[in-house]
C-alpha positions as CSV (number, residue, x, y, z in Angstrom):
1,X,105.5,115.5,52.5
2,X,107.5,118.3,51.3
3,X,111.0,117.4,50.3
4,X,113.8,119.6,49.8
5,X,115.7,119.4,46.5
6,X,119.2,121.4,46.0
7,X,121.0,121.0,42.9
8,X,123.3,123.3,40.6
9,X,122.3,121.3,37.4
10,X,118.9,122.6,35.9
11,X,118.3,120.2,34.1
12,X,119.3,117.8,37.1
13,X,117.0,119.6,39.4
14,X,114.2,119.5,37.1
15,X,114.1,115.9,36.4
16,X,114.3,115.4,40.2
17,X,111.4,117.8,41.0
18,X,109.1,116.3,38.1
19,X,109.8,112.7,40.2
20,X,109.2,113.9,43.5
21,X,106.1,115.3,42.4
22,X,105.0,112.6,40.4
23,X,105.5,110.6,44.0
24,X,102.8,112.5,45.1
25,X,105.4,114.8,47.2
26,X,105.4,118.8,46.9
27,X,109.0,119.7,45.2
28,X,110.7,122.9,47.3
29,X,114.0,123.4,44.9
30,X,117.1,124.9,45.4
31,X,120.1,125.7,43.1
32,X,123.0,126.1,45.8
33,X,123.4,125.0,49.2
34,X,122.8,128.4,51.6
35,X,119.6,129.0,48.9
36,X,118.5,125.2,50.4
37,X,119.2,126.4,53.8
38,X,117.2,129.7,53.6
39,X,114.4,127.0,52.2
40,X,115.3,124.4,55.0
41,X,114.5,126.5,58.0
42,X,111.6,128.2,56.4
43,X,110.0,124.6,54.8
44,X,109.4,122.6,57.5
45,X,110.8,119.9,55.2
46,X,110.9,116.5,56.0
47,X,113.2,114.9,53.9
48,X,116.0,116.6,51.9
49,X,117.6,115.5,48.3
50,X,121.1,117.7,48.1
51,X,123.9,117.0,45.5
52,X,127.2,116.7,47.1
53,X,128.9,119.0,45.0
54,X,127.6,122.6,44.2
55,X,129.5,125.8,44.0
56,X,129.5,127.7,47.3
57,X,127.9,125.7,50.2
58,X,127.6,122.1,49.1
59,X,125.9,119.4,49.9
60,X,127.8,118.4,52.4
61,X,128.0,121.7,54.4
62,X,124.5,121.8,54.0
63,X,124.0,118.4,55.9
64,X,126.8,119.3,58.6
65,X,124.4,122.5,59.3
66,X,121.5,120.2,59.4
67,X,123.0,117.9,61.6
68,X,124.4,120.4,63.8
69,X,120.8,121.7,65.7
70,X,119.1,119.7,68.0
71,X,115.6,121.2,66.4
72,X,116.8,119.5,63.0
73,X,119.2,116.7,63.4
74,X,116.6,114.1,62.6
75,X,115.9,115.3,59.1
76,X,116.4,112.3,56.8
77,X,119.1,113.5,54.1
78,X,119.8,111.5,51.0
79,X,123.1,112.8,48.9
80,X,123.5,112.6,45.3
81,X,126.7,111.3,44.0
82,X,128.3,112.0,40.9
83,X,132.0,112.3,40.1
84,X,133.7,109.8,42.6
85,X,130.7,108.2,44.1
86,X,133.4,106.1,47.0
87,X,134.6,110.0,48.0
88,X,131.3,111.5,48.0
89,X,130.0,108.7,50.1
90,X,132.6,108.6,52.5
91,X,132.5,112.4,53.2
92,X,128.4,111.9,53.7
93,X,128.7,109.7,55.9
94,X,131.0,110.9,58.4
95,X,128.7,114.4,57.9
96,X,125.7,112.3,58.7
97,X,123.6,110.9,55.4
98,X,121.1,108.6,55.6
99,X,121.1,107.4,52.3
100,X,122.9,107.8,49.2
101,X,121.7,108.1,44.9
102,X,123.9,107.8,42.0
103,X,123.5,109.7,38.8
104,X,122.0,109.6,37.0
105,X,118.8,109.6,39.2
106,X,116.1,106.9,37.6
107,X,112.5,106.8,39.0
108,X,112.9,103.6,40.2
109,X,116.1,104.5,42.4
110,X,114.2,107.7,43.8
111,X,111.1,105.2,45.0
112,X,113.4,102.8,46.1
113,X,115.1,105.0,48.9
114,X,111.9,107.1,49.6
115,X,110.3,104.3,50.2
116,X,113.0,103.4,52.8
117,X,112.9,107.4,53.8
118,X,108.9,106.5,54.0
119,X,109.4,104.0,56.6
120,X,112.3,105.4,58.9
121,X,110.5,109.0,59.1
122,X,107.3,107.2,60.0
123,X,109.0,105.0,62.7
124,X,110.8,108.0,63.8
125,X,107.6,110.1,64.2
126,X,106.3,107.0,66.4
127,X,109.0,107.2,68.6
128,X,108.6,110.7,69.1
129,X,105.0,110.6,70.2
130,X,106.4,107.8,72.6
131,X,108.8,110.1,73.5
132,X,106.3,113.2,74.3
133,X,104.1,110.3,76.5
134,X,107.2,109.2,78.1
135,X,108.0,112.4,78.9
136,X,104.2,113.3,80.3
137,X,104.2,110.1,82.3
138,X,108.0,111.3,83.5
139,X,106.4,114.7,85.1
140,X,103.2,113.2,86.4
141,X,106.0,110.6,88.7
142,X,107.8,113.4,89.5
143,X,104.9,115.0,91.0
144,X,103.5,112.1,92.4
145,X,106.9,111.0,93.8
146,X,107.2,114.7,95.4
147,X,103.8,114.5,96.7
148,X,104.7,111.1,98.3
149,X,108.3,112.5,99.5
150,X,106.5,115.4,101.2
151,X,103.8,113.0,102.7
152,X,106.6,110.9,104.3
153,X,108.4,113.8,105.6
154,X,105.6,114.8,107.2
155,X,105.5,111.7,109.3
156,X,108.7,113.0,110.7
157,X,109.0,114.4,114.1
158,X,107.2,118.1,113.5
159,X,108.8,119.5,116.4
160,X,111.4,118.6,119.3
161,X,109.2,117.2,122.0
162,X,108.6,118.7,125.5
163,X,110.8,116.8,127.9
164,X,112.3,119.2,130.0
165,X,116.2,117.6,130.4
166,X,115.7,115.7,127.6
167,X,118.0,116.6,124.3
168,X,116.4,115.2,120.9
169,X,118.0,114.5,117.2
170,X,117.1,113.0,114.3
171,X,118.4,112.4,110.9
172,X,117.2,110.4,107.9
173,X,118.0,110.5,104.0
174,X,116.1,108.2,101.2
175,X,118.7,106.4,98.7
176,X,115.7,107.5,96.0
177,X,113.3,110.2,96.3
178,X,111.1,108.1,98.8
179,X,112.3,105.0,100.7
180,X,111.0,102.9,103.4
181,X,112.9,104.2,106.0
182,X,111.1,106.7,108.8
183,X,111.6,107.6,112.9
184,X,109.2,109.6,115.2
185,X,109.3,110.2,119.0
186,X,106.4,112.0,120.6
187,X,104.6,112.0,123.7
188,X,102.5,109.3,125.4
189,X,100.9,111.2,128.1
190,X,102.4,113.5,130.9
191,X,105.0,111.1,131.9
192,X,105.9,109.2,129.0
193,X,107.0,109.6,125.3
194,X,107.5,107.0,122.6
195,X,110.1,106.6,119.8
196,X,110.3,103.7,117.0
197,X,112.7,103.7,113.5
198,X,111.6,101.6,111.1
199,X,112.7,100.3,108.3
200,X,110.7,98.2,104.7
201,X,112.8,96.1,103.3
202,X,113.9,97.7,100.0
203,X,113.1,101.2,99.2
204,X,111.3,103.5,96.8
205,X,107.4,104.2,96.5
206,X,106.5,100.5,97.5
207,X,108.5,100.4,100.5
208,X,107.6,103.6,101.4
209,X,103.8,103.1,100.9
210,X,104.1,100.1,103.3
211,X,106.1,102.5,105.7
212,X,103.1,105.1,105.7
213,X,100.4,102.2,106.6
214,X,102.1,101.1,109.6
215,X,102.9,104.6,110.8
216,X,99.1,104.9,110.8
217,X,99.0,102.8,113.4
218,X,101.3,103.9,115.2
219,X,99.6,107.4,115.9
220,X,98.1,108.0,119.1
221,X,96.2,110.5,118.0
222,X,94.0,108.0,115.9
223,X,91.8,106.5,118.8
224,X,91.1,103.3,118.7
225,X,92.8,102.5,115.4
226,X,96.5,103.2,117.5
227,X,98.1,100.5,119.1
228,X,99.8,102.7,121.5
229,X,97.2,103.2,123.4
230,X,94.7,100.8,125.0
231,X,91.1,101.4,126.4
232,X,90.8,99.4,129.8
233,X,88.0,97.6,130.5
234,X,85.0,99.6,131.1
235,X,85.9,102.3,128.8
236,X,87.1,104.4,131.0
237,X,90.8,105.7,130.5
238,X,93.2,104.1,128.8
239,X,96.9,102.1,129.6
240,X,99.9,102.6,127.4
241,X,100.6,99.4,125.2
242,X,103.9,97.6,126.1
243,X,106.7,97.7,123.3
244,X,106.4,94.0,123.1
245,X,102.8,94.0,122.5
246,X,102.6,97.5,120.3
247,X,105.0,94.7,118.1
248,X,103.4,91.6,118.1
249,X,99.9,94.0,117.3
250,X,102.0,95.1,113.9
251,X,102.9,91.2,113.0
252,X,99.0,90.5,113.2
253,X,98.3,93.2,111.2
254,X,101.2,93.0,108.1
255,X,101.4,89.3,107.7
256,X,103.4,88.3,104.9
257,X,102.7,88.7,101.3
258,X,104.3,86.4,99.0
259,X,103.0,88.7,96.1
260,X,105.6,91.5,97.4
261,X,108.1,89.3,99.6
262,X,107.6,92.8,102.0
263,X,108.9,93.0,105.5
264,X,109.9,95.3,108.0
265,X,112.2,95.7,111.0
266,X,111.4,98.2,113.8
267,X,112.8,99.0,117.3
268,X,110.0,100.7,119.5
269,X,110.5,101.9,122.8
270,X,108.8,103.7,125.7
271,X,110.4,106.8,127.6
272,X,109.4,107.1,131.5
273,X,110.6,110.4,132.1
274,X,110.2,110.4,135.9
275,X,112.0,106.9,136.2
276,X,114.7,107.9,133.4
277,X,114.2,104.2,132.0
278,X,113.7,102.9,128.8
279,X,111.7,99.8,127.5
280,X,112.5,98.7,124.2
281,X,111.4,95.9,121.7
282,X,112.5,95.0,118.4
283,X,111.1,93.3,115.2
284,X,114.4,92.7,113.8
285,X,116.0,95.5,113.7
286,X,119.4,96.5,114.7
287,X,119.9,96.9,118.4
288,X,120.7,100.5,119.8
289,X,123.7,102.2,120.8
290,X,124.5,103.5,124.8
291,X,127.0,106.2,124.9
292,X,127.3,106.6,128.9
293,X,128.3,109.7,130.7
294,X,131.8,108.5,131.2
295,X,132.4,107.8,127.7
296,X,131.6,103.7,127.7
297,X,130.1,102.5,124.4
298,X,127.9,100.1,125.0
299,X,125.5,97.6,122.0
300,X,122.5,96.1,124.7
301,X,120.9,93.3,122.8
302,X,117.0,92.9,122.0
303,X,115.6,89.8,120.4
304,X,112.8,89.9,118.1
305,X,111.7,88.3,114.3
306,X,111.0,91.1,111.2
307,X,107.3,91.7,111.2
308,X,105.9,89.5,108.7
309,X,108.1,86.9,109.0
310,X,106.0,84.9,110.8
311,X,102.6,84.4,112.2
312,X,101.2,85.5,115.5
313,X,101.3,82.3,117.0
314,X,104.9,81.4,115.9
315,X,106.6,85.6,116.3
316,X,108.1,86.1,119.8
317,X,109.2,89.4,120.9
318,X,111.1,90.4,123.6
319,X,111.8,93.3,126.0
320,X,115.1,95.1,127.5
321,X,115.0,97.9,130.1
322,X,117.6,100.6,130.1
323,X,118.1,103.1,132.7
324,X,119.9,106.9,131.6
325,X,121.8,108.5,133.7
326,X,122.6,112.4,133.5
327,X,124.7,112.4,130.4
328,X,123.6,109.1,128.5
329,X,122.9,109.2,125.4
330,X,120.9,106.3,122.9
331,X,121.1,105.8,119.4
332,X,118.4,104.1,117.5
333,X,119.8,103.4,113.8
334,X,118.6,101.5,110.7
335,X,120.9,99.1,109.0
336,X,121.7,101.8,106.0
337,X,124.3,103.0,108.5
338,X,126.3,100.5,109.5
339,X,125.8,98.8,106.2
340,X,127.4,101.7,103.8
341,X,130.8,100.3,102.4
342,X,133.9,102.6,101.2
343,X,135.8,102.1,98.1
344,X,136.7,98.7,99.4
345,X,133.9,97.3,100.1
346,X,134.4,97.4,104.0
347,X,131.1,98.6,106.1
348,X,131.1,101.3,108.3
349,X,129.9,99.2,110.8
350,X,128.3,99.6,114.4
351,X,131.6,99.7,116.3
352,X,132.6,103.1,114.1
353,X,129.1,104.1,114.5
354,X,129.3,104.4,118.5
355,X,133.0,105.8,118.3
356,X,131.9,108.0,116.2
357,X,129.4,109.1,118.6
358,X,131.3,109.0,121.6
359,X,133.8,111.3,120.1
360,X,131.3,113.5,119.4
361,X,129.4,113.3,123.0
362,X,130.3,116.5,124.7
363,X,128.3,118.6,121.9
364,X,125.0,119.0,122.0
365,X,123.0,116.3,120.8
366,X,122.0,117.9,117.5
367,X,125.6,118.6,116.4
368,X,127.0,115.1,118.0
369,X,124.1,113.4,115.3
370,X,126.0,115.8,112.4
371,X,129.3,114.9,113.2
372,X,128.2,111.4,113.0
373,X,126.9,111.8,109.3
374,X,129.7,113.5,108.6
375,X,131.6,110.4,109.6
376,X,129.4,107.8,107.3
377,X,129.6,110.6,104.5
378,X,133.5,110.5,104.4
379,X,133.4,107.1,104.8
380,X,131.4,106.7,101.4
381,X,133.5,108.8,99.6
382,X,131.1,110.3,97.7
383,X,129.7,107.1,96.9
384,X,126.0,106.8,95.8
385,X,123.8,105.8,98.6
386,X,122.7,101.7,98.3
387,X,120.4,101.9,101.2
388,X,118.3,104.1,103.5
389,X,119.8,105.7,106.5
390,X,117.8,107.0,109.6
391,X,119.6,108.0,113.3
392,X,117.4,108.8,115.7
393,X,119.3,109.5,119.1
394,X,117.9,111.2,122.6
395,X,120.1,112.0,125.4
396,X,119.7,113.2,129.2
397,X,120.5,116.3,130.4
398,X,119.8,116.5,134.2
């Protein structure tokens, strides 16, 4: 190891240098503190012996300068007292020492507290090769967790679906960089579309990772491996799945796991655009929010276990229909809404939630659903998010 020696006293300096050297150490020597500094930052030195007094820059301005970069902070610094030895090693420490010799300097001292220097610089190199792993293992989450981010968002709605006098909006924001909440609404066929927000219990990569299996299955683009979408018997064409059985479908396949304690709550519904009538099942999830053309707020209830909770023979899940008018409006929401408190604990709630959307109804639908995040924002108070929030609302035109 090369070790740094600065001293004004020759003699001093060259008692210390045959030591270090007989330690098995190389000896770079210096005579005055700015002379140790030029040595310092041109050394690569791991361990410094200064004197605390020497004309010019002493030993202690040379550990302040030391201490005083990032790059070199951790150098392990051992200062030399000799006049008052309490003074010395009061003024040391508040500049940083790590250790501390008395004159005059015996070879037994000097292996004594590089032994310690030994042990401290070799535990300190340790925890910077954690550090550097730590840090590698940081960036490869940080891609993976992007990857998985951008893999979730793209089980968002790509684009508003075609449903002429139909209005569409959508928003959802993770309390981490992934969660386990997510919303869609697509088409069926010609004359029907679907839309379902669902929401893992907890959030981050596991709850999200159980969120992108079950929206697997509830693609109808995948054949036979959708549940939206039945094959009749025969083979030939197909009949769209009722919400209630879509559900009970998702409890078969995602029983419990007492490994993970995972669950999930979903509201899935079914959009008859020639009728203008909604059916819609829940899993446990919160039920929606009516905003009708003349401004009532109505809360329809729908019945229904989380998936997982139960088996197949024992989950029940039941059915409302809802008719929309010309100017209705229906909010699907996950409980990260109505559950975000203010400074006081209170939650926002689903009663502010529908006011909140009534007030905002003669906007389009797009800048009602803004207005409403607006809302739960200010009601935060710039407090951190402490769950997942998706709104996915549709509204009727004509």
């Amino acid at each position: 190891m090369n070790i740094l020696i600065a001293d004004d006293d020759a003699a001093s300096l060259a008692q210390l240098k045959s030591l270090v050297e007989g330690l098995g150490h190389r000896a770079l020597c210096a005579d005055d503190g700015a002379e140790a500094w030029e040595l310092y930052r041109n050394g690569d030195c791991g361990l410094v012996i200064t004197d605390g007094a020497m004309p010019g820059m002493d030993g202690i301005d040379l550990l302040r300068r030391i201490r005083s970069s990032p790059a070199t902070s951790s150098t392990y610094v051992i200062l030399i007292s000799a006049l008052d030895p309490r003074e010395t090693i009061e003024a040391g420490m508040a500049a940083g020492a790590d250790d501390f010799l008395a004159r005059p300097v015996t070879n037994t001292d000097l292996m004594a507290r590089l032994a310690v220097a030994n042990r401290i610089i070799s535990l300190q190199h340790i925890q910077d090769r954690q550090l550097r792993e730590l840090e590698v293992v940081s960036r490869r989450l940080k891609r993976d967790l992007l990857a998985a981010e951008q893999v979730q968002r793209a089980l968002l709605p790509s684009a508003v679906p075609h449903a002429p006098g139909m209005e569409f909006a959508w928003y959802l924001r993770s309390c981490d960089e992934v969660g386990g909440d997510t919303l869609n609404v697509f088409r069926l066929d010609e004359r029907h579309l679907c839309f379902y927000v669902l929401d893992v219990s907890g959030h981050g990569v596991a709850s999200a990772l159980l969120a992108v299996q079950v929206c697997r299955f509830l693609n109808p683009l995948l054949g036979p491996a959708s549940l939206l979408k039945k094959q009749v018997q025969g083979g030939v064409g197909y009949r769209l799945a009722p919400p209630r059985e879509v559900l009970a479908d998702l409890n078969a396949l995602f029983p419990s796991q007492p490994q993970t304690m995972q669950f999930f709550t979903i509201a899935y519904g079914i959009y008859d655009l020639d009728a203008h009538r909604v059916v819609l099942a829940s899993a446990g999830h919160p039920g929606p929010i009516m905003i009708r053309a003349n401004g009532a707020v109505q809360s329809p209830q729908v019945s229904g276990h989380p998936i997982g909770f139960f088996s197949s023979t024992e989950a029940a899940f039941n059915e409302i229909t809802l008719d929309l008018a010309p100017g209705d409006r229906l909010l699907l929401y996950s409980d990260g809404a109505t559950e975000a408190a203010d400074g006081d604990g209170r939650t926002f709630g689903a009663t502010r939630l529908g006011q909140a959307l009534r007030e905002s109804a003669t906007m389009a639908l797009t800048q009602s659903l803004e207005k409403v995040v607006g809302a739960l924002q200010e009601w935060r108070q710039g407090r951190e998010m402490a769950d997942d929030v998706s709104l996915l609302a549709l509204g009727r035109l004509i």
